[in-house]
mmCIF file of the N, C-alpha and C atoms, coordinates in Angstrom:
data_MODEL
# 
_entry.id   MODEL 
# 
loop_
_atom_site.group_PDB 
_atom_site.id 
_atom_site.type_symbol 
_atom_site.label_atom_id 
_atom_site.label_alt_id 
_atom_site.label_comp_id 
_atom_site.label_asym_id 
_atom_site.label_entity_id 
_atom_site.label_seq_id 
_atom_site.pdbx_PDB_ins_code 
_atom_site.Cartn_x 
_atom_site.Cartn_y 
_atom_site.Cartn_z 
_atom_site.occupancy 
_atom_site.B_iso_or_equiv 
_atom_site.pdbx_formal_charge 
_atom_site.auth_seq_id 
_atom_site.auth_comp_id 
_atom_site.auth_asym_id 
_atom_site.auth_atom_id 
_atom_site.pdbx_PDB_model_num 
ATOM 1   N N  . UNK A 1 1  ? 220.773 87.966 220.938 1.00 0.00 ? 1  UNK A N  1 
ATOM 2   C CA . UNK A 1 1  ? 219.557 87.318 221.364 1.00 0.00 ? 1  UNK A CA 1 
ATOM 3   C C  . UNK A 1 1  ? 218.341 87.957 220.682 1.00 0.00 ? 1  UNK A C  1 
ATOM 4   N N  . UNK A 1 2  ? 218.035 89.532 220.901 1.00 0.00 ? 2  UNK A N  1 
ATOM 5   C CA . UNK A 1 2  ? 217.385 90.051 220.152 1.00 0.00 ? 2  UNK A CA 1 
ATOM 6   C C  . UNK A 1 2  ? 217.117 89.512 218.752 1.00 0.00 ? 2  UNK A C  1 
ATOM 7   N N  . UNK A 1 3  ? 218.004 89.072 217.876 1.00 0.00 ? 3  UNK A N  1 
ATOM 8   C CA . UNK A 1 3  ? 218.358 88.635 216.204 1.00 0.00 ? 3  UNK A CA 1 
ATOM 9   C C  . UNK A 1 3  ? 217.293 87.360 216.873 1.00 0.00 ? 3  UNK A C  1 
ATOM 10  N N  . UNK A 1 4  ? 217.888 85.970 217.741 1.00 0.00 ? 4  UNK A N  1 
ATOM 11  C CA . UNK A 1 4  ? 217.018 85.276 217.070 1.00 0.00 ? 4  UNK A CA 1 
ATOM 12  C C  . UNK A 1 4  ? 215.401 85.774 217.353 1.00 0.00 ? 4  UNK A C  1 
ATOM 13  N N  . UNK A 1 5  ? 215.168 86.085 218.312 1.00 0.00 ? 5  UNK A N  1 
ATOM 14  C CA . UNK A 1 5  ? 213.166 86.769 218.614 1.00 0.00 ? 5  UNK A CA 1 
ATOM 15  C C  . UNK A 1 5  ? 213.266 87.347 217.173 1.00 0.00 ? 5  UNK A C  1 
ATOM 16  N N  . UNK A 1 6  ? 213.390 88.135 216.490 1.00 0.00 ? 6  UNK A N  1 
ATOM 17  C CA . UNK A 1 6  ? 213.173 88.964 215.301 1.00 0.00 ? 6  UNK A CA 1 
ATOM 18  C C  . UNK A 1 6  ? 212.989 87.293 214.304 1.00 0.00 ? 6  UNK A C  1 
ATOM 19  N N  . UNK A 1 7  ? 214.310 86.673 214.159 1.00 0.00 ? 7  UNK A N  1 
ATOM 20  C CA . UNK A 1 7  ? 213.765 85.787 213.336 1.00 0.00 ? 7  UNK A CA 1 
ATOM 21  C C  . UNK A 1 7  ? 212.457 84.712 213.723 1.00 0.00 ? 7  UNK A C  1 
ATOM 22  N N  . UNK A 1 8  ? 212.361 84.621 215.265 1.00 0.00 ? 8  UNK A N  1 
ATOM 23  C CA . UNK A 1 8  ? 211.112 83.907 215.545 1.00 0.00 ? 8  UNK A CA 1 
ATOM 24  C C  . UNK A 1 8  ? 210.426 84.338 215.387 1.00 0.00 ? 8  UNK A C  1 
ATOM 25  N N  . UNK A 1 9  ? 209.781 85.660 215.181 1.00 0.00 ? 9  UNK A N  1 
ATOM 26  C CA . UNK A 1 9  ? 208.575 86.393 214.597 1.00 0.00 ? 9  UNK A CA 1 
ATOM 27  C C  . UNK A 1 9  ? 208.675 86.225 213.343 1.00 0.00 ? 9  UNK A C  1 
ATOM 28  N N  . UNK A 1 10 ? 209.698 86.063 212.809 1.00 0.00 ? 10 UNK A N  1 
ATOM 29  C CA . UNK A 1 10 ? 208.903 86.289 210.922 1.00 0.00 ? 10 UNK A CA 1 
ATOM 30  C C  . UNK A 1 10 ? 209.302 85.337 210.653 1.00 0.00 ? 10 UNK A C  1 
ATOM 31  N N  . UNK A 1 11 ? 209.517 83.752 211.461 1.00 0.00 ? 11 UNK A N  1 
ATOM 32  C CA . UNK A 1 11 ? 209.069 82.396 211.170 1.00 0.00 ? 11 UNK A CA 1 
ATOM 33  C C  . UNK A 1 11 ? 207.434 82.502 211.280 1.00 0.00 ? 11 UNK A C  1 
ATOM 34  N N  . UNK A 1 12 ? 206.990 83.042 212.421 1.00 0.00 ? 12 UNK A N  1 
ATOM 35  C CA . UNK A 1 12 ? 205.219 82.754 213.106 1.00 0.00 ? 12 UNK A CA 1 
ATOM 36  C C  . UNK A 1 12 ? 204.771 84.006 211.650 1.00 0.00 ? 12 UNK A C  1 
ATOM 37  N N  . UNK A 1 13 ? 205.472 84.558 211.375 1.00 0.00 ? 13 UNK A N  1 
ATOM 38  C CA . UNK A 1 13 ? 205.090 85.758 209.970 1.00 0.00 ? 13 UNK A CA 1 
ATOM 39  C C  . UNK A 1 13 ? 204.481 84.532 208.803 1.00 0.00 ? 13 UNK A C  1 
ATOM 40  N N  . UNK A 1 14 ? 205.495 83.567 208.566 1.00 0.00 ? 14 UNK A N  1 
ATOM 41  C CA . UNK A 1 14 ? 206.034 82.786 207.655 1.00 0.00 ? 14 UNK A CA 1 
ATOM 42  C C  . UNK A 1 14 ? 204.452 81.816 207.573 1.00 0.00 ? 14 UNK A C  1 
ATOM 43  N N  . UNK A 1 15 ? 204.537 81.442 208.726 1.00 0.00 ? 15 UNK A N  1 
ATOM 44  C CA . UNK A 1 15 ? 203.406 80.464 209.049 1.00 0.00 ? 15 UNK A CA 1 
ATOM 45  C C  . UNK A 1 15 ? 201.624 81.202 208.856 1.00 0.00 ? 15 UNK A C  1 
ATOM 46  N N  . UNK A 1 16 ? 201.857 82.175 209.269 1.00 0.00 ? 16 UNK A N  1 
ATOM 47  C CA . UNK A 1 16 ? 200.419 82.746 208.790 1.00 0.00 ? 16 UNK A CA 1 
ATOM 48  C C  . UNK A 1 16 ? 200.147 83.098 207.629 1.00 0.00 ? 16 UNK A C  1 
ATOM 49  N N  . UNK A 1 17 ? 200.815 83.773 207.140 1.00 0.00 ? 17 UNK A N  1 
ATOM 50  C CA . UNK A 1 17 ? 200.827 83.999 205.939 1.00 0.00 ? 17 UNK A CA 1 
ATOM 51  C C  . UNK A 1 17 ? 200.171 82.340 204.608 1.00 0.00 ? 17 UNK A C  1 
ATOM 52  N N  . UNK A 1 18 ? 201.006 81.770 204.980 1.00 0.00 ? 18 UNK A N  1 
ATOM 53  C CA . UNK A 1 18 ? 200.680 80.378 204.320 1.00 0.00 ? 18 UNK A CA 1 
ATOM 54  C C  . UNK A 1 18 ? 199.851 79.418 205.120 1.00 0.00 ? 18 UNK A C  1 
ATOM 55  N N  . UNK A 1 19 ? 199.319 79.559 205.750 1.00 0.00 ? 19 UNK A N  1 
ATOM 56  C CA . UNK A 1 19 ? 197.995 79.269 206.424 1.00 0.00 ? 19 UNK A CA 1 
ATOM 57  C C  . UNK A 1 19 ? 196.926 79.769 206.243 1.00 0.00 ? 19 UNK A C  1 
ATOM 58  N N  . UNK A 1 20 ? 196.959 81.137 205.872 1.00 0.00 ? 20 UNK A N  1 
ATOM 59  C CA . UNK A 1 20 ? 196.006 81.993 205.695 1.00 0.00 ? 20 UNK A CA 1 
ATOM 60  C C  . UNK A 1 20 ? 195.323 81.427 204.463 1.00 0.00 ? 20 UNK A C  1 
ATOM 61  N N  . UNK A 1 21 ? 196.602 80.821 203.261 1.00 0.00 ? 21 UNK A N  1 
ATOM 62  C CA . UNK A 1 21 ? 196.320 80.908 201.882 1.00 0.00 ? 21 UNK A CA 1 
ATOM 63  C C  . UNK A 1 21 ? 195.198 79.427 202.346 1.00 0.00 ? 21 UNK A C  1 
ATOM 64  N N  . UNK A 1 22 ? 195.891 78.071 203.549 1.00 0.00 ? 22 UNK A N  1 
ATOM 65  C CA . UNK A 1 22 ? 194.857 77.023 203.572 1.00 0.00 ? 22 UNK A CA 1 
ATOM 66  C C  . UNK A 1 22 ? 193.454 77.173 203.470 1.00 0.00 ? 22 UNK A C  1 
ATOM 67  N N  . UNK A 1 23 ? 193.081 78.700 203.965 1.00 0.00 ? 23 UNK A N  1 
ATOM 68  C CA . UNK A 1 23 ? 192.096 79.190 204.478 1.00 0.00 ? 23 UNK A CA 1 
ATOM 69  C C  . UNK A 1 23 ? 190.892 78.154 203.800 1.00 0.00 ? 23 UNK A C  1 
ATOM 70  N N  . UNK A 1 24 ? 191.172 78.740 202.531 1.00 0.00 ? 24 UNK A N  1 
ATOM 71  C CA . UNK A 1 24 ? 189.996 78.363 201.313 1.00 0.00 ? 24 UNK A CA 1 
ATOM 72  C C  . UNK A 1 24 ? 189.697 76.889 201.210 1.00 0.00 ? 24 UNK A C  1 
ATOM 73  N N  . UNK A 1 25 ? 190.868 76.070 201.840 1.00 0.00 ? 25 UNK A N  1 
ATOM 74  C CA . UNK A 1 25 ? 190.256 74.427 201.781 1.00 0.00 ? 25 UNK A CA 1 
ATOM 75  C C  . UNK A 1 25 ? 189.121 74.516 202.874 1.00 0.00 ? 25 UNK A C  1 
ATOM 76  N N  . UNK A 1 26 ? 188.850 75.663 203.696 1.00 0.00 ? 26 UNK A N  1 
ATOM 77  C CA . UNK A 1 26 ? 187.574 75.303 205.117 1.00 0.00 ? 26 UNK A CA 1 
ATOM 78  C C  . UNK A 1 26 ? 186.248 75.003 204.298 1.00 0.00 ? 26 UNK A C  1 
ATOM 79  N N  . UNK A 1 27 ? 186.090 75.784 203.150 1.00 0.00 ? 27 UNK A N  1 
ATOM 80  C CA . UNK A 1 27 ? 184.906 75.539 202.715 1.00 0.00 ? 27 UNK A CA 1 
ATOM 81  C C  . UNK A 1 27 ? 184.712 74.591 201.610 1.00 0.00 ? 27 UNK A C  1 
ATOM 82  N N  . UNK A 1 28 ? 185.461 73.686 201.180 1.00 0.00 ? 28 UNK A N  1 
ATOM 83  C CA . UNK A 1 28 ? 185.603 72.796 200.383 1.00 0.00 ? 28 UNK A CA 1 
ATOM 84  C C  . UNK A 1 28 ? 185.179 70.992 200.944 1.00 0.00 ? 28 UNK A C  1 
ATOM 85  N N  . UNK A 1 29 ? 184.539 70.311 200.723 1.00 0.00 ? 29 UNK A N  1 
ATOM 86  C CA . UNK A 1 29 ? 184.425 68.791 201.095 1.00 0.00 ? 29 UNK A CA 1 
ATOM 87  C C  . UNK A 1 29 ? 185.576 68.168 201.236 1.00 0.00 ? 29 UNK A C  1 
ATOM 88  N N  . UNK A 1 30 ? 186.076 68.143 202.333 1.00 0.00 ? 30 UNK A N  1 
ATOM 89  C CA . UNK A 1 30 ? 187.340 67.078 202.996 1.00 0.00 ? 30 UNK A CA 1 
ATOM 90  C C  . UNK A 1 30 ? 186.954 65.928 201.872 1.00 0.00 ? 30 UNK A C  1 
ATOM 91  N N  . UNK A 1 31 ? 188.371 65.447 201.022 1.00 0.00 ? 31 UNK A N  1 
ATOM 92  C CA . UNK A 1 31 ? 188.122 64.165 200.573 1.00 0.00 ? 31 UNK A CA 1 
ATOM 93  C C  . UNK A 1 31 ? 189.560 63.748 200.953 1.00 0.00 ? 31 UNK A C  1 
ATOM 94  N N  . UNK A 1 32 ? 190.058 62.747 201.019 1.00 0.00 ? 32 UNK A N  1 
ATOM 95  C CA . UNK A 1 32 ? 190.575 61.471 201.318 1.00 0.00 ? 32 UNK A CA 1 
ATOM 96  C C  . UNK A 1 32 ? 192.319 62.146 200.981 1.00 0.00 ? 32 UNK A C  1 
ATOM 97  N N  . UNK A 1 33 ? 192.249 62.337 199.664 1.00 0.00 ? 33 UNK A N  1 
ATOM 98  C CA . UNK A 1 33 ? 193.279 63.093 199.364 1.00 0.00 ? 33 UNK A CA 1 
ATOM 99  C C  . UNK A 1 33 ? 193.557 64.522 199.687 1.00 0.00 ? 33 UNK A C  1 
ATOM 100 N N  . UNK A 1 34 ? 192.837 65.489 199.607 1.00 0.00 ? 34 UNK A N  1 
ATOM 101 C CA . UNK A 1 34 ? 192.728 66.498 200.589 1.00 0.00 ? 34 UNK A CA 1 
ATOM 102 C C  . UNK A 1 34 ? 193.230 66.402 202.083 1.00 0.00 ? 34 UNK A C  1 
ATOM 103 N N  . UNK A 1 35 ? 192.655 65.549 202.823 1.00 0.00 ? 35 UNK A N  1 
ATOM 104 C CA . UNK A 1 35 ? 192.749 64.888 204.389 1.00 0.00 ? 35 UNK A CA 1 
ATOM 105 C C  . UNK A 1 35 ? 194.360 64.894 204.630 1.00 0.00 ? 35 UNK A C  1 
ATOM 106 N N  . UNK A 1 36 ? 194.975 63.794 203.756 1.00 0.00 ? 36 UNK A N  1 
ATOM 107 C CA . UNK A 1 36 ? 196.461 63.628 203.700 1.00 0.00 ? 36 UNK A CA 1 
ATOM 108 C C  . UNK A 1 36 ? 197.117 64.658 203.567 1.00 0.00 ? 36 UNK A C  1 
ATOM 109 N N  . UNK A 1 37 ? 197.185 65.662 202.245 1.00 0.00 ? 37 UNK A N  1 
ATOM 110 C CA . UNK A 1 37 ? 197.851 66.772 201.969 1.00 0.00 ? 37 UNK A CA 1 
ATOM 111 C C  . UNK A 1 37 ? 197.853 67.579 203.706 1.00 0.00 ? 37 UNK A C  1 
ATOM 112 N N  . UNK A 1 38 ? 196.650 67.612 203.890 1.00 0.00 ? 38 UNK A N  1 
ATOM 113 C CA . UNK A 1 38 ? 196.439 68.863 205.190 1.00 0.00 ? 38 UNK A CA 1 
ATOM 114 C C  . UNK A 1 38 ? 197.284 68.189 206.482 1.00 0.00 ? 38 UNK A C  1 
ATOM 115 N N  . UNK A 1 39 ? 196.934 67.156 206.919 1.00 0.00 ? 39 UNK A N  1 
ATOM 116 C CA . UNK A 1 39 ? 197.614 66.466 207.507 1.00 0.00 ? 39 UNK A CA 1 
ATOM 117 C C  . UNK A 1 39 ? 199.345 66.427 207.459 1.00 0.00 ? 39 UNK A C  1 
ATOM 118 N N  . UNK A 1 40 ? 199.633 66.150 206.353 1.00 0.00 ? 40 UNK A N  1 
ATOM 119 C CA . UNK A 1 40 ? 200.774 66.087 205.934 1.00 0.00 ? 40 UNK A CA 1 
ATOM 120 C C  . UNK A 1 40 ? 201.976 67.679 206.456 1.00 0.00 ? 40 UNK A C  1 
ATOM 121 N N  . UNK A 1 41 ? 201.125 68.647 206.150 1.00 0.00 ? 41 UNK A N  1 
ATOM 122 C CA . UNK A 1 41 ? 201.197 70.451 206.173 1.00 0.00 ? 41 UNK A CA 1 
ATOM 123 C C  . UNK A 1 41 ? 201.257 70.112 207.866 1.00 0.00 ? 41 UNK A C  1 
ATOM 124 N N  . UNK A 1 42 ? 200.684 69.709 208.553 1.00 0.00 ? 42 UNK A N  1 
ATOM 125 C CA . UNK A 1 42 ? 200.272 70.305 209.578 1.00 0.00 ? 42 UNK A CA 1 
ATOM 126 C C  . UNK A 1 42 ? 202.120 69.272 210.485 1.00 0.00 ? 42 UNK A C  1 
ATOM 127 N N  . UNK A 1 43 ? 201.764 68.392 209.814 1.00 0.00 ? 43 UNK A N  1 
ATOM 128 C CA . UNK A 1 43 ? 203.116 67.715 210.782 1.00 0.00 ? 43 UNK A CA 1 
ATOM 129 C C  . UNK A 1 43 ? 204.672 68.654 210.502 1.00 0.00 ? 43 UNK A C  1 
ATOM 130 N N  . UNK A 1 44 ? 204.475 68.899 209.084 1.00 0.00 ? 44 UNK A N  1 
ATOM 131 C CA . UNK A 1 44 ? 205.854 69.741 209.029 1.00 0.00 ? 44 UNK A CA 1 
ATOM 132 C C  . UNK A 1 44 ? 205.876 71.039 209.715 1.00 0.00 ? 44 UNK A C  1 
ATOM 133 N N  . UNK A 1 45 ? 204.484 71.665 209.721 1.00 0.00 ? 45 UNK A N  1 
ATOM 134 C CA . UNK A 1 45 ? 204.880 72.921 210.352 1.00 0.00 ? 45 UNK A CA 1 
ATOM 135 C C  . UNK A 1 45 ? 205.295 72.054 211.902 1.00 0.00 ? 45 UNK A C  1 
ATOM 136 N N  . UNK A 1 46 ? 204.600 71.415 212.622 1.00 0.00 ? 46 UNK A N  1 
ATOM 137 C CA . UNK A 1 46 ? 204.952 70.990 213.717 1.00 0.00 ? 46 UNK A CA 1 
ATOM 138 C C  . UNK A 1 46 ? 206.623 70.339 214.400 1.00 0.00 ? 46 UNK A C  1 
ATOM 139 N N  . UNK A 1 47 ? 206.648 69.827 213.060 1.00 0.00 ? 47 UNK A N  1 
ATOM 140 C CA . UNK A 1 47 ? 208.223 69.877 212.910 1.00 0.00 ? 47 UNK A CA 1 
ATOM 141 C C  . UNK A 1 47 ? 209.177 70.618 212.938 1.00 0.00 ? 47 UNK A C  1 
ATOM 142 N N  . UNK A 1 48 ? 208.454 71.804 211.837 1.00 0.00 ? 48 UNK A N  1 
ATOM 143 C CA . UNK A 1 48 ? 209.701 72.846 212.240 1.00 0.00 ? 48 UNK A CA 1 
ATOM 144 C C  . UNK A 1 48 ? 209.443 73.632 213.104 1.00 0.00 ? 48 UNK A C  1 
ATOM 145 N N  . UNK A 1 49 ? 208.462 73.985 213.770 1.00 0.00 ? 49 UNK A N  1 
ATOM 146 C CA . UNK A 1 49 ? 208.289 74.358 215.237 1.00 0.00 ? 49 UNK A CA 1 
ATOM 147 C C  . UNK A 1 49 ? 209.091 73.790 216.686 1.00 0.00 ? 49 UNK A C  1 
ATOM 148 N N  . UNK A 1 50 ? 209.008 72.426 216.181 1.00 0.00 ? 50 UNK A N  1 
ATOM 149 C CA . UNK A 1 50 ? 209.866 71.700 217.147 1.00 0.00 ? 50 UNK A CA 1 
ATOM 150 C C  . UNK A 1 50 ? 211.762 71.814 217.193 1.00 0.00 ? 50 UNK A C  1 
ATOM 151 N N  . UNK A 1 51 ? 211.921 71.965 216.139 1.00 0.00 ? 51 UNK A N  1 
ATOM 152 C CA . UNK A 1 51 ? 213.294 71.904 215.630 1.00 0.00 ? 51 UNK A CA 1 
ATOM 153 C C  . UNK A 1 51 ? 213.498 73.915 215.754 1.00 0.00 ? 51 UNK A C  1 
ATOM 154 N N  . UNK A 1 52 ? 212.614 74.433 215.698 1.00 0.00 ? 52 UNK A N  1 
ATOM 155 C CA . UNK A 1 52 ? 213.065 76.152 216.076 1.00 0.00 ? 52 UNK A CA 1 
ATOM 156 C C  . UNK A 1 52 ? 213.085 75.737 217.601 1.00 0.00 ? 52 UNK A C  1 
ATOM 157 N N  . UNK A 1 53 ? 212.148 75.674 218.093 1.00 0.00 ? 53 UNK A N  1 
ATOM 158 C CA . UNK A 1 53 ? 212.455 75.627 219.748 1.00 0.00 ? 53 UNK A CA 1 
ATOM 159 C C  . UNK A 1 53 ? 213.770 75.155 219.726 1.00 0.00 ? 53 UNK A C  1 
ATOM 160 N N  . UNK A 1 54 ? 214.085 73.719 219.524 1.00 0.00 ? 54 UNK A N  1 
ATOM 161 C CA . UNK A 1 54 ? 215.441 73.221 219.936 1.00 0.00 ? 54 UNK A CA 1 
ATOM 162 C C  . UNK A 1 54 ? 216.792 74.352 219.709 1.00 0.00 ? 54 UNK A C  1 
ATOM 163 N N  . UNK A 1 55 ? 216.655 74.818 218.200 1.00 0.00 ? 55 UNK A N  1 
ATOM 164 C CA . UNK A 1 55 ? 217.870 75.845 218.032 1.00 0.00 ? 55 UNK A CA 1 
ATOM 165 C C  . UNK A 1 55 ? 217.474 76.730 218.856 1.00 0.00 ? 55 UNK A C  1 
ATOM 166 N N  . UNK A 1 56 ? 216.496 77.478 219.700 1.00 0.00 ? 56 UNK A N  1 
ATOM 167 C CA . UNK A 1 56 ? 216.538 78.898 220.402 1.00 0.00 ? 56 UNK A CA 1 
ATOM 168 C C  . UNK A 1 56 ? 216.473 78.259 221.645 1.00 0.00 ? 56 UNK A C  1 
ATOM 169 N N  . UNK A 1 57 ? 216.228 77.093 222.179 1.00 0.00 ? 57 UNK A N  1 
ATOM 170 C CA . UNK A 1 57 ? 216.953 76.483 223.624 1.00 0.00 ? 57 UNK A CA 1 
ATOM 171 C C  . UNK A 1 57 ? 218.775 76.342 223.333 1.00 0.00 ? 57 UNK A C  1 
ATOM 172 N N  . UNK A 1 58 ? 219.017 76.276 222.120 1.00 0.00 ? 58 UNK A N  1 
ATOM 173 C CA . UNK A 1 58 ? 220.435 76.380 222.388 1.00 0.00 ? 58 UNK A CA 1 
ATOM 174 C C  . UNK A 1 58 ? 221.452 78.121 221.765 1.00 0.00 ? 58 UNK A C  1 
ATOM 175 N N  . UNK A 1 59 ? 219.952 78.472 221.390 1.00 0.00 ? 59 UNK A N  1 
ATOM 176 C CA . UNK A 1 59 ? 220.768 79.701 221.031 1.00 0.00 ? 59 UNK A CA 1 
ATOM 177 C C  . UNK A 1 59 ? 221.388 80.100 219.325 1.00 0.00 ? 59 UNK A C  1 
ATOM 178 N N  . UNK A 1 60 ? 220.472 78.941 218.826 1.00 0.00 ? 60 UNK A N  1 
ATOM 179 C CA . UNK A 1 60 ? 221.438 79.288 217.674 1.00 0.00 ? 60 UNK A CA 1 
ATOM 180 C C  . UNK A 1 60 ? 220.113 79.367 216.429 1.00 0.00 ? 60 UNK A C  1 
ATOM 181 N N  . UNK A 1 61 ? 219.014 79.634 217.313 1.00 0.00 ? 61 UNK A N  1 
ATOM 182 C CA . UNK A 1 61 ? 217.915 80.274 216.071 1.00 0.00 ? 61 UNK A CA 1 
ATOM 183 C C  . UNK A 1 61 ? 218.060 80.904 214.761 1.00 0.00 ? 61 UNK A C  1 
ATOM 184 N N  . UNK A 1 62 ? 219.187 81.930 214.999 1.00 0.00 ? 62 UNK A N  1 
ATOM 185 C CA . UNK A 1 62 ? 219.168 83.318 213.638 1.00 0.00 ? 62 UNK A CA 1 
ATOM 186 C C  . UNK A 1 62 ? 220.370 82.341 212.670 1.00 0.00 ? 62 UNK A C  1 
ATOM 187 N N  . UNK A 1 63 ? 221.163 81.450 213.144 1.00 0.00 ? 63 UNK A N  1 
ATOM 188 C CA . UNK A 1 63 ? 221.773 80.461 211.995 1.00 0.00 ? 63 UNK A CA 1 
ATOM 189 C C  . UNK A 1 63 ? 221.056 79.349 211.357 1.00 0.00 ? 63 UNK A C  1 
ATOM 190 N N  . UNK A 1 64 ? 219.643 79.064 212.330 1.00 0.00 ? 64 UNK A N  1 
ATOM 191 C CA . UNK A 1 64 ? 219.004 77.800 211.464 1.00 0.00 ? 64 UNK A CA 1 
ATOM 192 C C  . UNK A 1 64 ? 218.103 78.797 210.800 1.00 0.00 ? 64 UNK A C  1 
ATOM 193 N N  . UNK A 1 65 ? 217.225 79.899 211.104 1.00 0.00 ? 65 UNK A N  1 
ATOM 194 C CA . UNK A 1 65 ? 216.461 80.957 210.203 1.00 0.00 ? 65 UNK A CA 1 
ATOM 195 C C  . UNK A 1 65 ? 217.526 81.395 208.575 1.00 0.00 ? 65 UNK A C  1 
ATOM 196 N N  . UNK A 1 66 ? 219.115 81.706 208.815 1.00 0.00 ? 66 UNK A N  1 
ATOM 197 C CA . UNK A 1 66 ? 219.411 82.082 208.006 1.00 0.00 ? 66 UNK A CA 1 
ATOM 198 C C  . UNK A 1 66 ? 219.890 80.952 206.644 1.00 0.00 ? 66 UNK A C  1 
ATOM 199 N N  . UNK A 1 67 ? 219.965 79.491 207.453 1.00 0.00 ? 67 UNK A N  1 
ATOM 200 C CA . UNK A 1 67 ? 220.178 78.240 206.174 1.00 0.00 ? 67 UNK A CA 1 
ATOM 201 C C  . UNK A 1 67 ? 219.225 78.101 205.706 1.00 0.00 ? 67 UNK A C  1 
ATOM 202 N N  . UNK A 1 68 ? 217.530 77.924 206.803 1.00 0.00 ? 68 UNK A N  1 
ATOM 203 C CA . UNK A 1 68 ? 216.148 77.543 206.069 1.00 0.00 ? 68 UNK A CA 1 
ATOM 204 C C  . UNK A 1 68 ? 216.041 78.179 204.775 1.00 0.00 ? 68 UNK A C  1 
ATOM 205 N N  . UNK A 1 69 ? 216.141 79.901 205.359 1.00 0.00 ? 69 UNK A N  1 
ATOM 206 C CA . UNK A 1 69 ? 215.753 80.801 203.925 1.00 0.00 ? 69 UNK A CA 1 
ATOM 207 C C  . UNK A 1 69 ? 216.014 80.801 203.053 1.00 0.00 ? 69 UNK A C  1 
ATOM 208 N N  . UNK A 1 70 ? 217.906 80.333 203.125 1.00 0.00 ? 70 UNK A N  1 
ATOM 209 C CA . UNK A 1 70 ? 218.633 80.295 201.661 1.00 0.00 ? 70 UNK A CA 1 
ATOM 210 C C  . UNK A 1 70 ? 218.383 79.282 200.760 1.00 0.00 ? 70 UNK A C  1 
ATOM 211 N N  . UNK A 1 71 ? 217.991 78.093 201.578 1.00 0.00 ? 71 UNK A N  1 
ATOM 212 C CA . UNK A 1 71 ? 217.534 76.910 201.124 1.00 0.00 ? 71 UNK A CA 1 
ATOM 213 C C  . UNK A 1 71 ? 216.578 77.019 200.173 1.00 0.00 ? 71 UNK A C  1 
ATOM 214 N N  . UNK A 1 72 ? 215.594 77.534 200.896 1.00 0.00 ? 72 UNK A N  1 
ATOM 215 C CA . UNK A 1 72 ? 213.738 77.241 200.247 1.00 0.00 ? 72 UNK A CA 1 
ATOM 216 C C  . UNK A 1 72 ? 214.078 78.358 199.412 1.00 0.00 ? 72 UNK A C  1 
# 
């Protein structure tokens, strides 16, 4: 159990980190295409937020953390 919390922290690791980098669109003029891209970012993280909960309601967090990684 411990394993998956460790991997749920350095998913929320994962997410700041590359959020941080969005940072720099704050001071830039929202345009149309911009809007979409951000938008777009924001549903997948929400996605895979949704889909980690589901594996750590069933327990099997540190096997979907260990396919994501190998994947990407």
């Amino acid at each position: 159990m411990r394993a998956s919390y460790d991997a749920l922290v350095d998913l929320f690791a994962s997410f700041e980190n590359f959020l941080s980098g969005l940072s720099i669109y704050a001071g830039v003029p929202p345009t149309p295409a911009l809007t979409s891209v951000l938008v777009k970012i924001i549903v997948e993280l929400i996605s895979t937020l949704a889909l980690a909960t589901k594996q750590v309601k069933q327990g099997r967090f540190s096997k979907f953390v260990l396919v994501t990684t190998t994947v990407d």
